[in-house]
ZAVO-594697 format. One line per 8 residues: number of its first residue (from 1); their letters; for each residue x, y, z of N, C-alpha, C. Coordinates in Angstrom, 1 decimal. Layout:
<recs>
NUM> a> X Y Z X Y Z X Y Z  ...
</recs>
This chain:
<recs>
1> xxxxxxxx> -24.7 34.1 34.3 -24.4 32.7 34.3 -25.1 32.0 35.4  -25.6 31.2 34.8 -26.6 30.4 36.1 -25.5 29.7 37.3  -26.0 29.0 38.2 -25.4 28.3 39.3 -24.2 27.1 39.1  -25.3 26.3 38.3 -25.0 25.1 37.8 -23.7 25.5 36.8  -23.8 26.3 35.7 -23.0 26.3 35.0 -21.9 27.4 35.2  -22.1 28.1 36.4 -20.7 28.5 36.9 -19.6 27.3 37.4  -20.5 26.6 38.4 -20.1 25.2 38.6 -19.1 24.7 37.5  -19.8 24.4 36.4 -19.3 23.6 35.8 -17.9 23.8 35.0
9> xxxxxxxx> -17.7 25.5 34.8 -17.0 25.9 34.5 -15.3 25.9 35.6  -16.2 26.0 36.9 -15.0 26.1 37.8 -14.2 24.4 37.6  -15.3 23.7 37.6 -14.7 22.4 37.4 -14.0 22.0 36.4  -14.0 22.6 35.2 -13.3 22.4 33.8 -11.9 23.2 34.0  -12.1 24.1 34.6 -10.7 25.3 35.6 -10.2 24.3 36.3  -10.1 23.4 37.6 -9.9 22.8 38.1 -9.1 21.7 37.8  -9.9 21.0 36.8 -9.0 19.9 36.0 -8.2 20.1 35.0  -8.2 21.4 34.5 -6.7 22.0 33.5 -5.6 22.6 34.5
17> xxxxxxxx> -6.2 22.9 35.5 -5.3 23.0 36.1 -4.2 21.9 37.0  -5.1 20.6 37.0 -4.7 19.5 37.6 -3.7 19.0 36.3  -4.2 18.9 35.0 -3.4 18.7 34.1 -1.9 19.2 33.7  -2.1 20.0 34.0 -0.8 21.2 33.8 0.0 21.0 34.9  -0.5 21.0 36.1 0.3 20.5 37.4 1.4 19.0 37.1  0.6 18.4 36.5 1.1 16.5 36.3 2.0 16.7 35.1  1.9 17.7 34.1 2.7 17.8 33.2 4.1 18.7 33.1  3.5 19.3 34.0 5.1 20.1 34.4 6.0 19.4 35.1
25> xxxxxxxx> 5.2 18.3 36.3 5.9 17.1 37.6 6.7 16.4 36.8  5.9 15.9 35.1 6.9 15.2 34.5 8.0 15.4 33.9  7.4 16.9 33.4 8.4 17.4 32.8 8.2 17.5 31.0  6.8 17.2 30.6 6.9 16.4 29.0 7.0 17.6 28.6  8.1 17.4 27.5 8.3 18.5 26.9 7.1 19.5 26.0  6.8 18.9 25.4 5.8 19.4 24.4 4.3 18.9 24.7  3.9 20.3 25.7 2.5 20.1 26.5 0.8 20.0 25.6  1.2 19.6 24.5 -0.6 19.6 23.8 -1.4 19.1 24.5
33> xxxxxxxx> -2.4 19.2 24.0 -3.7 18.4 24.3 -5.1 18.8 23.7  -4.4 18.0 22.4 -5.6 17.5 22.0 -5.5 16.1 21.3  -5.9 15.5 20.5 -6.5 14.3 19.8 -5.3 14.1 18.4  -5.2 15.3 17.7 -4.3 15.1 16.8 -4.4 14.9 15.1  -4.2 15.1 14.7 -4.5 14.7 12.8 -3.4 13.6 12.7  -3.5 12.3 12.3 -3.0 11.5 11.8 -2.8 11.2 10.5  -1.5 11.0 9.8 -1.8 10.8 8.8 -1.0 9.5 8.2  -0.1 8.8 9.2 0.7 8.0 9.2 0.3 7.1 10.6
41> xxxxxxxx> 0.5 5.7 10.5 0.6 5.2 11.9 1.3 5.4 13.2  2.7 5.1 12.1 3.5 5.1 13.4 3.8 6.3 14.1  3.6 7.7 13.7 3.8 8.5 14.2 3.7 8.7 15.8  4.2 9.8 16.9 4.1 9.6 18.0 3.2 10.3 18.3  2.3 10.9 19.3 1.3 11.2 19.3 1.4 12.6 19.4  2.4 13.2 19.8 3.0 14.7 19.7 3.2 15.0 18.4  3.3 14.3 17.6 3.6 14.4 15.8 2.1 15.1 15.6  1.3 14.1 15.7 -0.3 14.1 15.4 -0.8 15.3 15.9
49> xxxxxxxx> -0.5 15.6 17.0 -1.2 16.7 17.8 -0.8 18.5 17.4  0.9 18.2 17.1 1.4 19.4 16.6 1.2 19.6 14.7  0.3 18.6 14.2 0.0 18.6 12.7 -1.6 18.8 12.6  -2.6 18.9 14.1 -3.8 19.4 14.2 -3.7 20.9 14.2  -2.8 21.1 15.0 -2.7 22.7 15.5 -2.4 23.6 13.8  -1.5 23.2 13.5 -1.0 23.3 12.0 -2.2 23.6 11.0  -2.8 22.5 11.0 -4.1 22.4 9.7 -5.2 23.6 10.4  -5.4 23.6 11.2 -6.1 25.2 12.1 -5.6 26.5 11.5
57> xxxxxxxx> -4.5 26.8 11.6 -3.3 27.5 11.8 -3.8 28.1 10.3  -3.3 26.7 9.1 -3.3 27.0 7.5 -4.5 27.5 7.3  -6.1 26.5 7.8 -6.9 26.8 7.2 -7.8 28.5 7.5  -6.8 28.6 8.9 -6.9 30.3 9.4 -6.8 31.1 8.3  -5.8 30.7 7.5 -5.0 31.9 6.6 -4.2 32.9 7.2  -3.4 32.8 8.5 -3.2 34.0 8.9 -2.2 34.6 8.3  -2.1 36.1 8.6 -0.9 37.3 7.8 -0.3 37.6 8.8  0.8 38.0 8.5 2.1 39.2 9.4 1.1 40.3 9.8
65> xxxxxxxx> 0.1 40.6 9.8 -0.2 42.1 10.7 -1.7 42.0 11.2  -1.9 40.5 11.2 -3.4 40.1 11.8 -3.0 39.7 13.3  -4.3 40.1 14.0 -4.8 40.0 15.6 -5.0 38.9 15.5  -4.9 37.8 16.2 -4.9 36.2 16.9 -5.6 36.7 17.7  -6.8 35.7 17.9 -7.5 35.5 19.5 -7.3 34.2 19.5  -6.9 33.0 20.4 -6.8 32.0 20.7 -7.4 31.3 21.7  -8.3 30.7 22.0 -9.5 30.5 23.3 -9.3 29.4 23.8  -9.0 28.9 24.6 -8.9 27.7 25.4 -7.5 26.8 24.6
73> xxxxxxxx> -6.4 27.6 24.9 -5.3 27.7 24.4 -4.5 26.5 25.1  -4.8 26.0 26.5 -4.1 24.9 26.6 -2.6 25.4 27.8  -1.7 24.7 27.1 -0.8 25.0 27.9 0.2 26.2 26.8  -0.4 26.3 25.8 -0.2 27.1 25.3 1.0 26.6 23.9  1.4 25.5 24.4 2.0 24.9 22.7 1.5 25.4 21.6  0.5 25.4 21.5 0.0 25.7 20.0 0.6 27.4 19.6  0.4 27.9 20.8 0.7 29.3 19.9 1.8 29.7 19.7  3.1 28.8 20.8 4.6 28.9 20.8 5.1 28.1 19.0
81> xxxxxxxx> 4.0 27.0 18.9 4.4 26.7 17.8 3.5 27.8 16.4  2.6 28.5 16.6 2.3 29.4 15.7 3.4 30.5 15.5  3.9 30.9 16.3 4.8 32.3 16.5 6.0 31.1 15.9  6.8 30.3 16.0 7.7 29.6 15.2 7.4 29.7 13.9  6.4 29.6 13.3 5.4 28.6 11.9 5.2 29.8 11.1  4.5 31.1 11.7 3.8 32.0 11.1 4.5 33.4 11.0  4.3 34.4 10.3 4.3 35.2 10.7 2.7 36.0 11.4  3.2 37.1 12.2 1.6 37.2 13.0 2.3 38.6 13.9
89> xxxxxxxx> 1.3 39.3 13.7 1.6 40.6 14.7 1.5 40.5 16.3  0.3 40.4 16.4 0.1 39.5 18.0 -0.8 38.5 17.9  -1.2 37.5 18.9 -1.7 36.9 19.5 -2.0 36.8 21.2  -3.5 37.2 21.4 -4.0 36.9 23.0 -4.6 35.9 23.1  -4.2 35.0 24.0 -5.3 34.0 24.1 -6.0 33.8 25.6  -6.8 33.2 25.8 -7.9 33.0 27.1 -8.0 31.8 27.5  -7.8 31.7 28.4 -8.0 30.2 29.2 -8.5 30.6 30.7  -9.9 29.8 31.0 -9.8 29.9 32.4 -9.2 28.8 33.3
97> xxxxxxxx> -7.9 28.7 32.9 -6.9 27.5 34.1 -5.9 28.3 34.6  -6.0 29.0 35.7 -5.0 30.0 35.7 -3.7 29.5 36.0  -3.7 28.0 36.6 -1.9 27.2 36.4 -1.6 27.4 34.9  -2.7 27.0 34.0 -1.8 27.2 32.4 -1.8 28.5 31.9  -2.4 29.8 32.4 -2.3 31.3 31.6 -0.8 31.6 32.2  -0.4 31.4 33.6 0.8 31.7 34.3 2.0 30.8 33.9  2.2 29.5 33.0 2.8 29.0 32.7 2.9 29.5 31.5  1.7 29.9 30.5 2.2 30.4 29.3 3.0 31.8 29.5
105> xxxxxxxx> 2.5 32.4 29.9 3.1 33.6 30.3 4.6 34.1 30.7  4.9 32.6 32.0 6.5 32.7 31.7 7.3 32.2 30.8  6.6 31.3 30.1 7.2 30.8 29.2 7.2 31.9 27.8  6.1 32.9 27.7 6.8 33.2 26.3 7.8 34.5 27.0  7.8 35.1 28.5 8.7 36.1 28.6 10.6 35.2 28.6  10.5 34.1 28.6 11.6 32.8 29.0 12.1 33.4 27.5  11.0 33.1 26.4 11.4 32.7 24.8 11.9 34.6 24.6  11.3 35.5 25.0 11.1 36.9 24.8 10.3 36.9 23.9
113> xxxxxxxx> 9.1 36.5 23.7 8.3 36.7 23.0 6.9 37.1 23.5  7.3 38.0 24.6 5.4 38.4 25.4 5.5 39.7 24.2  6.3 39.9 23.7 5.9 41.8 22.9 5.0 41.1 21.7  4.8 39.4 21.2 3.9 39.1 20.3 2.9 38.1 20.9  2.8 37.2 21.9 1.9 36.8 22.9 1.6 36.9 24.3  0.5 37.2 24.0 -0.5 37.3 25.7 -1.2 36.7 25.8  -1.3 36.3 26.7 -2.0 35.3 28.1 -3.0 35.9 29.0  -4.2 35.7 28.9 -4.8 36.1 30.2 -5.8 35.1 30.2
121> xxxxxxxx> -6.2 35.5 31.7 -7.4 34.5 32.6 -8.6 35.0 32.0  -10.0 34.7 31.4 -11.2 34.9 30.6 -11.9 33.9 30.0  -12.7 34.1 30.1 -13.5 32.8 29.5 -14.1 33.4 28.2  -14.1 31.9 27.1 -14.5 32.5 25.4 -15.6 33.1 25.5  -16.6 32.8 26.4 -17.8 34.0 25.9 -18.0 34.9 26.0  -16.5 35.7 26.8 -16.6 36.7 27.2 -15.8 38.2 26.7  -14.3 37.0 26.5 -13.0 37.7 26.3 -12.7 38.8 26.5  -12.5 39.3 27.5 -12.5 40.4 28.4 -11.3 41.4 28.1
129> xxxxxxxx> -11.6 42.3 27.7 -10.4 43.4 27.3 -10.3 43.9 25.2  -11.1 42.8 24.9 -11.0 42.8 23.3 -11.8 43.4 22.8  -11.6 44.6 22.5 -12.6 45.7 21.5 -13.6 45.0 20.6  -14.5 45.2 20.2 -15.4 44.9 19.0 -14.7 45.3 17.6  -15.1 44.3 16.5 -14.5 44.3 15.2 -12.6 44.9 15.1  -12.3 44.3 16.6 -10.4 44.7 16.2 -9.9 43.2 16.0  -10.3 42.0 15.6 -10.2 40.5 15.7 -9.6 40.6 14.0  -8.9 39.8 13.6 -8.7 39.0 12.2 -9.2 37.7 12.4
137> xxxxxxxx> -8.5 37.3 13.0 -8.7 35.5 13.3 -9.0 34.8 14.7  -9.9 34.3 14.9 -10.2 33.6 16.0 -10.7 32.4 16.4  -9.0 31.4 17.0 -9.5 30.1 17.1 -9.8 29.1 17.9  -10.1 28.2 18.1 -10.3 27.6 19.0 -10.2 26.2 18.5  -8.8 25.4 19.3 -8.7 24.5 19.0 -9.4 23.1 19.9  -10.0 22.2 19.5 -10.5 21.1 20.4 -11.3 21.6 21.7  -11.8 22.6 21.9 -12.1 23.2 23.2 -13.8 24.1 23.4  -14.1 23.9 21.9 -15.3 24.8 22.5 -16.6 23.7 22.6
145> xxxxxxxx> -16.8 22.7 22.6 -17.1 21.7 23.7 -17.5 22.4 24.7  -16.7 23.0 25.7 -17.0 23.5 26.8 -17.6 25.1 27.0  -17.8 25.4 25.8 -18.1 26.8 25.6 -19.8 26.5 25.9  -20.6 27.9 26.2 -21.5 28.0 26.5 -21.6 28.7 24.7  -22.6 27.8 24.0 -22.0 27.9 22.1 -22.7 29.8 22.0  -24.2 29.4 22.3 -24.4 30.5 21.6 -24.1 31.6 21.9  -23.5 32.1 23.4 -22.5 33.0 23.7 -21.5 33.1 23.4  -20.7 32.5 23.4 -19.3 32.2 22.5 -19.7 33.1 20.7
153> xxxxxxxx> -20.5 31.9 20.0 -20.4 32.4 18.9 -20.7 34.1 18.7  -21.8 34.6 20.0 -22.2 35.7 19.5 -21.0 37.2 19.8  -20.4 36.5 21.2 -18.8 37.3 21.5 -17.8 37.2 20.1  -17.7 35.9 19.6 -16.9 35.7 18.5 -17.2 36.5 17.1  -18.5 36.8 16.9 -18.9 37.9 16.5 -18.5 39.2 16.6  -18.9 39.5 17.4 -18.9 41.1 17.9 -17.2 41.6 17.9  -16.1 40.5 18.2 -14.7 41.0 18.3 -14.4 40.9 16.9  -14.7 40.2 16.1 -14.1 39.9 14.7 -14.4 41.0 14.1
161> xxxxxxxx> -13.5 41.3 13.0 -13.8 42.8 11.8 -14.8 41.9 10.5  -15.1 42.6 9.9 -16.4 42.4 9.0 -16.0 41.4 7.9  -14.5 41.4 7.9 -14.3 40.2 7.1 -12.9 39.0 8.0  -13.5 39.1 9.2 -12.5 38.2 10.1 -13.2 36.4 9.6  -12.5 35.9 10.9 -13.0 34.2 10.5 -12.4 33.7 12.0  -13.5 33.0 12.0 -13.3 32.0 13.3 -13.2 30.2 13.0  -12.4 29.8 13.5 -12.1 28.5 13.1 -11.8 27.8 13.9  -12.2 26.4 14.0 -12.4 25.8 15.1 -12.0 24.2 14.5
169> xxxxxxxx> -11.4 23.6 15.5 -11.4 22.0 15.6 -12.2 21.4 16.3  -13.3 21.4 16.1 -14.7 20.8 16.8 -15.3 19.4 16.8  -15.5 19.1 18.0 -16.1 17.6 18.7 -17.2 18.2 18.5  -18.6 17.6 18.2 -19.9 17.8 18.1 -20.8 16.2 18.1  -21.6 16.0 19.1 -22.4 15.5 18.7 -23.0 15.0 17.4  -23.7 13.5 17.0 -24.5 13.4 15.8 -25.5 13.9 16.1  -26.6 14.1 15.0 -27.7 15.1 15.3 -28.4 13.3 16.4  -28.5 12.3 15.9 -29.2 11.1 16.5 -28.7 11.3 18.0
177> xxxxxxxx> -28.0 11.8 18.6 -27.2 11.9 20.2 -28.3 12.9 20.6  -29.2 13.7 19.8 -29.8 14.4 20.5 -30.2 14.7 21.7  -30.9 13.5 22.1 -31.6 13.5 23.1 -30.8 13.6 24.6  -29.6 13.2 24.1 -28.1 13.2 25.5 -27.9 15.1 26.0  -28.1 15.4 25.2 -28.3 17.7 25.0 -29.3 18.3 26.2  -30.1 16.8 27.0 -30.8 17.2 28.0 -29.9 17.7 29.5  -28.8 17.1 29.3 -27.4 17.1 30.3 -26.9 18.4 30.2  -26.8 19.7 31.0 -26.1 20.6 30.7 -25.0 20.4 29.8
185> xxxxxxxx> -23.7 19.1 30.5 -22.2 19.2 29.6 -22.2 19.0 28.7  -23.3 18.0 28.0 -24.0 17.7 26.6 -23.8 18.6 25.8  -25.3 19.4 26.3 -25.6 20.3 25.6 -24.1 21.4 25.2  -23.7 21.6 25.6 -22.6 22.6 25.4 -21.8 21.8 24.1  -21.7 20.8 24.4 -20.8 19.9 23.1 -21.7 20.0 22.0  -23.6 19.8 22.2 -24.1 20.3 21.7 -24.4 19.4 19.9  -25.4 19.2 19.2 -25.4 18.4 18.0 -25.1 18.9 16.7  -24.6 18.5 15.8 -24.4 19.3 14.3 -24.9 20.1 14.0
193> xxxxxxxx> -26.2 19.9 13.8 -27.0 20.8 13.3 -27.7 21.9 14.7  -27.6 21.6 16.1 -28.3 22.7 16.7 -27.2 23.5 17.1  -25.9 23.3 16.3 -25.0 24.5 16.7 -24.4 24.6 15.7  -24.8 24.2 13.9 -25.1 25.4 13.0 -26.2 26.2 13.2  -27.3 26.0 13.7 -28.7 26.8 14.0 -27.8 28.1 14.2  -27.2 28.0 15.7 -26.8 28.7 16.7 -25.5 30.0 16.0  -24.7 29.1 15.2 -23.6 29.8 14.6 -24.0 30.7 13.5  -25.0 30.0 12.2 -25.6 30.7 11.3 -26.1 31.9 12.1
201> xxxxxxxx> -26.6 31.9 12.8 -26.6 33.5 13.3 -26.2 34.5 13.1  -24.6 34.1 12.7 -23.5 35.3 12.9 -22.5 35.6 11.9  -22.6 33.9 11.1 -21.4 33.2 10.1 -22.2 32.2 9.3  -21.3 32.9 8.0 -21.7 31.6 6.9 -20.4 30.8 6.7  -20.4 29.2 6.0 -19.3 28.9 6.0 -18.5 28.8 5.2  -17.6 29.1 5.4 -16.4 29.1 4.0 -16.0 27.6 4.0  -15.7 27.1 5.0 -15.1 25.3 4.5 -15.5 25.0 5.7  -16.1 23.4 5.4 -16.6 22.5 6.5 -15.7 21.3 6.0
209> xxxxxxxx> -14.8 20.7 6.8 -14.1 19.0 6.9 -14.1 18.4 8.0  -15.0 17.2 7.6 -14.9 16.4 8.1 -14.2 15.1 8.5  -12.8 15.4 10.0 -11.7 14.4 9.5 -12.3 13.7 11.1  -13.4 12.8 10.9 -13.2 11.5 12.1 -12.1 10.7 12.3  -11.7 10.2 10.6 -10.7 9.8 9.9 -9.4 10.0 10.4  -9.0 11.4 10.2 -7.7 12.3 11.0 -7.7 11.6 12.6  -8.7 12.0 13.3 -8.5 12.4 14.5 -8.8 11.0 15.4  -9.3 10.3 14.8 -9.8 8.7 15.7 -8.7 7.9 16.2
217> xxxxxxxx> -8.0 8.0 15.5 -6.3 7.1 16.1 -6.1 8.0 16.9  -5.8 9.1 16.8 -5.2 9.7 18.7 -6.0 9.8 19.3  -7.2 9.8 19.5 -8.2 9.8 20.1 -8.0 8.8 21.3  -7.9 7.2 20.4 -7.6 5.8 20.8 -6.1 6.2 21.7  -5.1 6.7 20.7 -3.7 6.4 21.3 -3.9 7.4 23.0  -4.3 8.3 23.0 -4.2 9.5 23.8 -4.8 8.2 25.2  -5.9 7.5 24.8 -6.3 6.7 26.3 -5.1 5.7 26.8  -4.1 5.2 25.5 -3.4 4.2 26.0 -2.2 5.1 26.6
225> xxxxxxxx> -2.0 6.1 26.0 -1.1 7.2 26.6 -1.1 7.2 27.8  -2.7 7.6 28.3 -3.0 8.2 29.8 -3.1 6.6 30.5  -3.1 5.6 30.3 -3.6 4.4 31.0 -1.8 3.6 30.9  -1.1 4.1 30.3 0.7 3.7 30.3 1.1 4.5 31.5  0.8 6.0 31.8 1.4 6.5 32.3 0.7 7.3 33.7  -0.7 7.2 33.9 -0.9 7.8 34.9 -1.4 6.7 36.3  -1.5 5.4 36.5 -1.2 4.8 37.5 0.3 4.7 37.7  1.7 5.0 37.2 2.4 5.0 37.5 3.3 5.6 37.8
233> xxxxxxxx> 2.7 7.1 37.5 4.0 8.5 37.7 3.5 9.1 38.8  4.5 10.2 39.4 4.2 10.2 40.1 3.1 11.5 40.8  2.0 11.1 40.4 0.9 12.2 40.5 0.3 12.0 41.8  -0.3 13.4 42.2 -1.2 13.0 43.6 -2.4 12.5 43.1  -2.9 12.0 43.8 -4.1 11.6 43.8 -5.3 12.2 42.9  -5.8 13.3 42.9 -6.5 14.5 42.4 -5.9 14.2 40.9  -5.0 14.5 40.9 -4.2 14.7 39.3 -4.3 13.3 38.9  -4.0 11.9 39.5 -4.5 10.7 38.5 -5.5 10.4 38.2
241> xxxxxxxx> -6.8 10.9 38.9 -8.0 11.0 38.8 -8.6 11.5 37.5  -8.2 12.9 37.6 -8.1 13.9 36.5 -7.6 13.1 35.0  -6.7 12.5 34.9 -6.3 11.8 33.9 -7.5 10.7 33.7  -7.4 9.6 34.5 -8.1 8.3 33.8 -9.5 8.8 34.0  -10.2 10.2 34.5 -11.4 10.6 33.7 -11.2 10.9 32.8  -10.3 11.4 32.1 -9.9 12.0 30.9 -9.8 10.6 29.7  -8.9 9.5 30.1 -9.3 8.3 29.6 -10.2 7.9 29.2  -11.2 8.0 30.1 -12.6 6.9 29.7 -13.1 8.0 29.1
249> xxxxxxxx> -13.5 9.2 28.9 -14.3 10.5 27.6 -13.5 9.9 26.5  -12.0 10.0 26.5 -11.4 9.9 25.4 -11.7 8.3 24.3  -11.8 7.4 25.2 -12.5 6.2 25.1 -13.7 6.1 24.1  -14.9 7.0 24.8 -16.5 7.1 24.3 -16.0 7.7 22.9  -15.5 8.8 22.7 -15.0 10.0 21.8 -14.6 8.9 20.6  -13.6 7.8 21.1 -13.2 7.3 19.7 -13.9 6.2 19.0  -14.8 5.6 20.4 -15.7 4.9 20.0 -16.7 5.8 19.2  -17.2 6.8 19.8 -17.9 7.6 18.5 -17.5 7.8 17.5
257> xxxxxxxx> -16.7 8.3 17.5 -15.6 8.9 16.2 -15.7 7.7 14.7  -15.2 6.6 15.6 -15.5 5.7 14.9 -17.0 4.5 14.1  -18.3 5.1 15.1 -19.3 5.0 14.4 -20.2 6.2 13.9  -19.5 7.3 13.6 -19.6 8.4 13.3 -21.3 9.1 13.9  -20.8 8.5 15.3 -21.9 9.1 16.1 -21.3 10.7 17.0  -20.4 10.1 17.2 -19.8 12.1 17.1 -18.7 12.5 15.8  -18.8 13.6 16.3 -18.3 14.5 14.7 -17.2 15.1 14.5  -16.2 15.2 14.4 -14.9 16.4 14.6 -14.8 16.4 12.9
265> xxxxxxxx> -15.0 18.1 13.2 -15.0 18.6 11.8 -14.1 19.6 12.0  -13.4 20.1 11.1 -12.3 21.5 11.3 -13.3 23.0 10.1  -14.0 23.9 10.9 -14.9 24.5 10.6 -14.2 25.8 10.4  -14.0 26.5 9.2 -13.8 27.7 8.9 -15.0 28.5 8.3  -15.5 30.0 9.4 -16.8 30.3 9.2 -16.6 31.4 9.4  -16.9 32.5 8.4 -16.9 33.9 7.9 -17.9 34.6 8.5  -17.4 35.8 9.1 -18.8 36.4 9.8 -19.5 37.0 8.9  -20.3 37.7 9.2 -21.7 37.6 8.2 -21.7 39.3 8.8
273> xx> -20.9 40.2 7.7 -21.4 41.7 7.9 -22.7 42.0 7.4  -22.9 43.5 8.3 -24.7 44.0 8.0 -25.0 43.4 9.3
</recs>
């Protein structure tokens, strides 16, 4: 890993961890973070967020005696509400924020549920400890954005079994944003078409949707979220920062979203045995 992009990684570590800090201060019960599937207005934005995780989840297909890999898992809601939702033999997931792997962690030994989820510190293109071809399913909700892609996808390879599936809730670039891919952070978010290049490598696709549609209202709500509540709670300094940067991406995001100059598609893609 080069300089720069170790860097950048520590700093993505840094600010999930600043996140998780301000969310535990408050106390919000139900810690998501992501954007959401909308399908109604009025809904609250924890509605939206825990009905993204869901459509992941379905379009996973997962069974009672399938391996979960979960990558940039969050605070780890999503998989407390998978293990509720599903049946599933285990689930590990990787996050490099080590305030949220140590939060998930007490939280599922709290529920008693660490004998079906684990938590560890790892980054997706690496996933450290996971055998090759012992994977069913492997997902990655809102988050691989930050993945270094074509390592990621080619790790996400190698752990999957010959008829596994990796699935993702993906922000991407329009292919027209190209020229923005000169920016390391860019590039990692990366354009439609140069990270099917990247993924066809490994996977063909079983379903491609495209829900801008879904995800553009929390996109919007998530800024007025963070701009209601983080000049006013009581976060240090570092941690309000952390938010209303997180505001103004979310901002650009929905302004994209909505001139369908970025892309969020929910991608189910079959590894490609041989």
């Amino acid at each position: 890993m080069s300089e720069f992009a170790s860097s950048l990684t520590n700093a993505v570590a840094r600010q999930y961890d600043l996140f998780q800090q301000s969310l535990e201060a408050i106390a919000k019960d139900r810690k998501f973070l992501n954007y959401g599937y909308t399908v109604a207005g009025d809904e609250p934005i924890e509605e939206r967020q825990q009905r993204l995780c869901l459509e992941v989840f379905r379009a996973a297909g997962i069974l009672g005696d399938h391996l979960v890999v979960d990558v940039g898992f969050g605070s780890g809601e999503q998989d407390f509400l998978l293990a509720r939702s599903f049946e599933l033999r285990r689930l590990v997931g990787f996050n490099i924020s080590d305030r949220q792997v140590r939060y998930a962690t007490e939280r599922a030994s709290r529920e008693k549920l660490d004998h079906k989820l684990t938590f560890c510190l790892g980054e997706a293109e690496t996933l450290p400890g996971i055998e090759d071809a012992s994977v069913d399913r492997l997902v990655a909700v809102e988050c691989a954005f930050y993945f270094n892609r074509p390592l990621f996808y080619q790790r996400a390879a190698q752990v999957l079994k010959p008829d596994g599936l990796l699935v993702l809730a993906d922000i991407q670039l329009s292919d027209a944003l190209a020229f923005l891919t000169r920016r390391e952070d860019l590039r990692r978010v990366g354009t439609v078409s140069a990270n099917r290049r990247e993924w066809e490598r490994y996977f063909r696709a079983r379903s491609i949707r495209h829900i801008n549609r879904q995800t553009r209202p929390g996109a919007q709500m998530s800024v007025w979220q963070i701009l209601k509540t983080a000049p006013f709670a009581r976060f240090t300094t570092a941690e309000r920062r952390a938010w209303l940067k997180m505001a103004y991406y979310s901002q650009l995001v929905a302004l994209g979203l909505s001139l369908e100059l970025v892309t969020y598609d929910l991608l189910v893609l079959e590894k490609i045995s041989g």
